[in-house]
N, C-alpha and C positions, 0 to 999 in steps of 0.2 A: 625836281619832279622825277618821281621813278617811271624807266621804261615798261612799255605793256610791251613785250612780244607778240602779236595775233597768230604766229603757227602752235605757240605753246598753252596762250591764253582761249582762244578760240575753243576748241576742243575740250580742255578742261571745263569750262564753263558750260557746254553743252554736255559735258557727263555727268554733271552736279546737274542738271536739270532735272531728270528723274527722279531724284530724292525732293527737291525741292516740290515737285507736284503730287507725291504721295504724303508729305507732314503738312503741308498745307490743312488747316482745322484739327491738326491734331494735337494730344493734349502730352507734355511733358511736365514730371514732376523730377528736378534736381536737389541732388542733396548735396552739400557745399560744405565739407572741412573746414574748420575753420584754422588749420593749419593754412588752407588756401590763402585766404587774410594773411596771417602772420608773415607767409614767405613773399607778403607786396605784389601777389598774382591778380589782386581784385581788377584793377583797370582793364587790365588785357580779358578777362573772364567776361565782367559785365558787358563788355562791345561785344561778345562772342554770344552771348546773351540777345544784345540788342538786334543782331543780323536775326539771328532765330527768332525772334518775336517780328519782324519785320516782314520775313518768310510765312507768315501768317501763322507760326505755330505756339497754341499758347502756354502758358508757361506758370508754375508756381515754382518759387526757390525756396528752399530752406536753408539755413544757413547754422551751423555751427559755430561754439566757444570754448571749447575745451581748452586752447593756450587761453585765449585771451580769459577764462575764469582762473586759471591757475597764476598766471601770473598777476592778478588781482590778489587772490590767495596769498601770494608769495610779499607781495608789499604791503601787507598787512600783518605779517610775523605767521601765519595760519596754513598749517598742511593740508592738501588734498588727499582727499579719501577715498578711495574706489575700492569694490569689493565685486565678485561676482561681472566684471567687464560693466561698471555703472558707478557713477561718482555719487557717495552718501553726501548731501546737501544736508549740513546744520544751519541754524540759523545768520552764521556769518559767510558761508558757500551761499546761501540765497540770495544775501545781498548784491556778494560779487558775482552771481551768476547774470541777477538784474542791470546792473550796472552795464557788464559787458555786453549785454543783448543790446540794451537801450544806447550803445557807441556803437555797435556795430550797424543798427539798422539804421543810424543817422550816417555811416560810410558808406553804407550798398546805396541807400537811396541818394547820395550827394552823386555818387560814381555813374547812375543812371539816369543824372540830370546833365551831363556833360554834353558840348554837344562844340566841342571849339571844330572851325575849321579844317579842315585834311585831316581828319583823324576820322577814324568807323564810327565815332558818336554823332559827327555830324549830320544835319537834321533827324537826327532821330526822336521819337517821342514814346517814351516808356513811361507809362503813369504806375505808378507802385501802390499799391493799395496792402496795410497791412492791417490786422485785427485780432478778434479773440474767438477764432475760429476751432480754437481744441478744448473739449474738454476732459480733464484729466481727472486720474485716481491715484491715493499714494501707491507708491511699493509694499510699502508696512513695510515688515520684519524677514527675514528669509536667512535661513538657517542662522536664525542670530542674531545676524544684523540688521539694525535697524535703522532704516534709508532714509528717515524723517522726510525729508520735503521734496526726495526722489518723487515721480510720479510715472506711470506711463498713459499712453494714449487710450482715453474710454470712447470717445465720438471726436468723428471729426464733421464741422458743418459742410458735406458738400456741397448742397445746394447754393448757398452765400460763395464759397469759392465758386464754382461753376460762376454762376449768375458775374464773378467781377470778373475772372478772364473770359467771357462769352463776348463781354464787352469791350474788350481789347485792353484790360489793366492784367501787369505784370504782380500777383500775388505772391509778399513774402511773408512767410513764417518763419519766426521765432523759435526753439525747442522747451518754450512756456504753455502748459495748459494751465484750464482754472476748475476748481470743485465750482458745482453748485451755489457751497457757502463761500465760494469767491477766495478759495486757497488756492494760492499760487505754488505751482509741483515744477520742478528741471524735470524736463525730458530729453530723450536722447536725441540728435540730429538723424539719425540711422531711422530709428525708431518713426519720428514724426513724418518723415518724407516718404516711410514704406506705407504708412498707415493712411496719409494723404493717398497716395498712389493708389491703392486700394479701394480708399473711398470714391474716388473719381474716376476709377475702372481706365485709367490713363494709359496711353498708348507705351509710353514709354518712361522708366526710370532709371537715373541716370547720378552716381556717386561718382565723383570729386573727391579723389582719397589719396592716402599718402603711397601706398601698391599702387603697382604697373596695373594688375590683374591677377589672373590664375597664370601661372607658368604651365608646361606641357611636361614636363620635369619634373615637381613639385622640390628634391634632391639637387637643381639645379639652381641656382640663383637667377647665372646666367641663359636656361633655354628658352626660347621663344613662349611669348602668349598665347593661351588656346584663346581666338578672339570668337572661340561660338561656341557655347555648353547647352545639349540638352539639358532641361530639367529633370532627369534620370539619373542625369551623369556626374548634374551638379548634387542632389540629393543624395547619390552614394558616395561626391568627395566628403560631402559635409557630414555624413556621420563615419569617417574615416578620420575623421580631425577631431583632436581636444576641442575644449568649451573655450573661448576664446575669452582673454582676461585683457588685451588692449586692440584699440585701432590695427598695427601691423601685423597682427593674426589672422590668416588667410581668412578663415571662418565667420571674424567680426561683421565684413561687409557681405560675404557669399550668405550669410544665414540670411538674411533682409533681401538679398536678392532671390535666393528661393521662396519664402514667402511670400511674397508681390507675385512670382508668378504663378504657384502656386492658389493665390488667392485671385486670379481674372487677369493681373498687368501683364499684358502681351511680351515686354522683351526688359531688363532689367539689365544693368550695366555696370561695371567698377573698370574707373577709369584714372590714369593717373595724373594729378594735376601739375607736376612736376615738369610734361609736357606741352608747351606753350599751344595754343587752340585744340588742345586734346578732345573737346566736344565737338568742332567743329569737324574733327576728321574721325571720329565716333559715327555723325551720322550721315558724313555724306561722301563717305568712302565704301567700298565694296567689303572688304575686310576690315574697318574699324582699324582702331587702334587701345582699345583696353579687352577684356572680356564678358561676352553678353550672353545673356543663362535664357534662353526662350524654352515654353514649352514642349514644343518640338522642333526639329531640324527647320531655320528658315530655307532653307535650298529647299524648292518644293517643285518636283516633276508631275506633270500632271497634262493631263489632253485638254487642248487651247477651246477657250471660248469666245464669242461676239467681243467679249471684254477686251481681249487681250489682242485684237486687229491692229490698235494702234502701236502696241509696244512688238509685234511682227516684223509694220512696215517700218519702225526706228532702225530697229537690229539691222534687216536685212538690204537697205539704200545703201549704204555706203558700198556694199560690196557691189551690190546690182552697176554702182555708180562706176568702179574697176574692172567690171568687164567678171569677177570672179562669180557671178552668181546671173542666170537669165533675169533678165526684167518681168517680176510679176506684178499687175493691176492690182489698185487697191479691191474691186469688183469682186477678181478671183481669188483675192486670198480671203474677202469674205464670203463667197460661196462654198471655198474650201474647206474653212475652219476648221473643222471640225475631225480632217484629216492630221493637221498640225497637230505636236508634243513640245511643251515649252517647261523652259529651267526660268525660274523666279528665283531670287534673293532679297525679302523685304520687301517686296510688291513690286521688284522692278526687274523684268524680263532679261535676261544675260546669253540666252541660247533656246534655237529654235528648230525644229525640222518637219517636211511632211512624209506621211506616208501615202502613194497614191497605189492600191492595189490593181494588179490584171489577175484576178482570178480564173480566169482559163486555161493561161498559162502559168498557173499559180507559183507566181511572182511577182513583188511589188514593189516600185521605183522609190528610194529616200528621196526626196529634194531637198534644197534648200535648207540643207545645213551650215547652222550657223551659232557662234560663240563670242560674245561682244569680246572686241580686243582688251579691253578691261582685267577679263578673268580668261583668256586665253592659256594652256599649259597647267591650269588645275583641274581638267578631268571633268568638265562639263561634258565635252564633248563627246566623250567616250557613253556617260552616261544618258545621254540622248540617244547617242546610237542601242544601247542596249535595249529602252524604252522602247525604242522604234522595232524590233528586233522581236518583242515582245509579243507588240502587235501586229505583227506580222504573222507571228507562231500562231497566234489567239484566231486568225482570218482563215488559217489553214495553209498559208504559202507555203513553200521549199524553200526559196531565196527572197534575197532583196538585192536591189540594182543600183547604183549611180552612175550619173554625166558626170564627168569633171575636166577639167581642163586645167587647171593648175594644183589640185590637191590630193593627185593621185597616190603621193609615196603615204600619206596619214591612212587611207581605205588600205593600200595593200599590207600597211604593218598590222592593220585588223582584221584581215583575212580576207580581204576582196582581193579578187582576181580576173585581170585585164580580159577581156572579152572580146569578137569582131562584135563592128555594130550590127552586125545581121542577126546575128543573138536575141536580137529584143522582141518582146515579142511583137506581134504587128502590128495593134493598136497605136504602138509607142512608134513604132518603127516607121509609121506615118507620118510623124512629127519632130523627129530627129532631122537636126539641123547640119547637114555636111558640110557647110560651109565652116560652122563653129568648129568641127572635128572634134566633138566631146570624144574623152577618153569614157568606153563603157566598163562597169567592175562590178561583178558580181561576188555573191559570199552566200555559201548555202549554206541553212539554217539547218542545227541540229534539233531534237527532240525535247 
């Protein structure tokens, strides 16, 4: 039996909590490599799977065969053809492309019937529901070549998908559409899960690919992952790059990832599976671990509403609970609200403060700043403070103020300057606790 720690596990588990009550009903569409498969990663993948559908969040997989068609191909005496980043399918690629589909989706669904003992599949119950949910057009001819039984995506049914994960079945597709007259097209993995994504305006889409992500370096192999791309940012890598002719081409996966957001999907992902629980620490970490292209910056500063009372009083108890922050009622920070500026990342609150104005003495006190230990030392804070700073400017003040009592050297390396408490002005100066011996720090605001 492995040890649980409770000072290491405790905490952990209550920072994953957050993530866990914003995916809750929401809809993820995966798109799965089938390089994944071939490197023996399915077992560990589908349990990683199974937690996330368990979490209430629903799910359709896609699954790719590019090895497992090729090597079909290849024991057959018959070369694979790709042109244009798309494998031309003749009549003997279709077969080995069917073949591979129809083994693989008897291995995804064998692996998500598991369910031994001490392992993450226990008790779990993921009902797979698969069909003929795409239908497809050929490629034709393009510049030449002709792609015979290539196809791409013309409709996708969302309503039939909706309707089977609504109902708590795990839907997998195939990269099989069908014509009308019932002709069977290869489609591409990339292709099918952006175009699912799309169709079911899903919250989140999420590749399984042979790439870490985007580097910050592009020149470096080894620099760090940019793990958050505007849509801007990602649109002017993407026309900064050649046309992408395999899978390991930055481009291949980034193109499908602008598109989906591009067309409604809120946050789009390339992640590397090479990473053992790479999904898992994808969506229930602060920074991820691959690169995720959203429409705009999720860090979103913004003046606090009703909504956002619960995710205040998370932030700010622990500290209330160390003495580093006065004890505020739930009562008063919802009468306050509306004084409060909060940092959000993905819907889950990370930093907080208020402004309470004395405009007589036009000067108005910060409170209750705050920065989850989590993302502590990457400039939250500072950018609350500016926000706050902001509106202050906007109210007409001169300064703004803090109490503090143990975070005094972080204010004065920002320009606040230690103060008697007689300073304050008198409304405040009423209420100032001498016992506490708050340190007072003001910083007067420029124009």
């Amino acid at each position: 039996m492995s040890l649980v720690f409770p000072h290491t596990f405790v905490p952990w588990f209550r920072s994953v909590a957050p993530y866990i009550h914003a995916y809750h009903g929401k809809t993820f569409v995966v798109g799965m490599a089938g390089e994944l498969i071939a490197a023996g990663k399915l077992n560990n993948f589908v349990q990683d799977l199974a937690i996330l559908h368990a979490m209430g969040i629903k799910l359709v997989l896609v699954h790719g065969f590019r090895p497992q068609v090729n090597e079909q191909l290849a024991a057959k005496g018959h070369a694979s053809k790709f042109s244009h980043g798309k494998r031309v399918t003749d009549a003997v690629a279709l077969d080995c492309a069917q073949e591979a589909a129809g083994q693989l989706r008897f291995e995804i669904e064998a692996a998500f019937s598991q369910g031994l003992p001490n392992t993450p599949m226990a008790n779990a119950t993921v009902r797979v529901v698969s069909g003929n949910f795409l239908i497809a057009r050929p490629i034709g001819i393009v510049d030449g070549v002709d792609f015979m039984h290539s196809g791409v995506v013309r409709r996708v049914d969302a309503k039939s998908i909706r309707g089977a994960i609504d109902i708590g079945a795990l839907v997998l597709l195939s990269p099989f559409g069908f014509s009308p007259t019932g002709e069977a097209f290869n489609l591409s993995m990339e292709e099918v899960a952006t175009a699912t994504a799309i169709a079911l305006q899903a919250d989140k889409l999420l590749f399984l690919t042979e790439i870490a992500g985007v580097r910050e370096d592009l020149s470096d192999a080894e620099s760090a992952i940019d793990t958050e791309m505007a849509l801007a940012d990602a649109q002017r890598l993407l026309g900064s790059l050649p046309a992408p002719t395999q899978p390991s081409d930055l481009a291949f996966y980034l193109q499908h990832c602008v598109r989906a957001c591009e067309s409604g999907v809120e946050r789009s992902h390339i992640l590397p599976f090479a990473v053992d629980g790479a999904i898992l620490q994808e969506v229930f970490t602060h920074d991820g671990i691959g690169t995720m292209v959203v429409d705009e910056k999720l860090e979103s500063l913004h003046e606090a509403t009703a909504d956002d009372v619960g995710g205040i009083l998370q932030l700010i108890e622990p500290f209330e609970r160390d003495g580093t922050l006065v004890r505020r009622e739930r009562t008063e920070i919802e009468r306050d609200v509306s004084n409060y500026t909060v940092i959000e990342h993905d819907g889950v609150l990370f930093g907080c403060a208020a402004l309470y104005p004395y405009p007589e003495s036009r000067t108005g006190e910060m409170a209750a700043l705050t920065v989850s230990p989590q993302v502590q030392g990457q400039g939250d804070g500072e950018r609350i403070l500016k926000r706050i700073e902001q509106r202050a400017r906007g109210l007409g003040l001169d300064s703004i103020f803090v109490l503090t009592t143990r975070t005094m050297h972080w204010f004065i390396k920002r320009g606040f300057v230690a103060v008697d408490p007689e300073w304050l002005p008198e409304a405040r100066k009423r209420k100032y606790n001498w016992d506490r011996r708050s340190q007072v720090l003001v910083k007067k605001l420029g124009s």
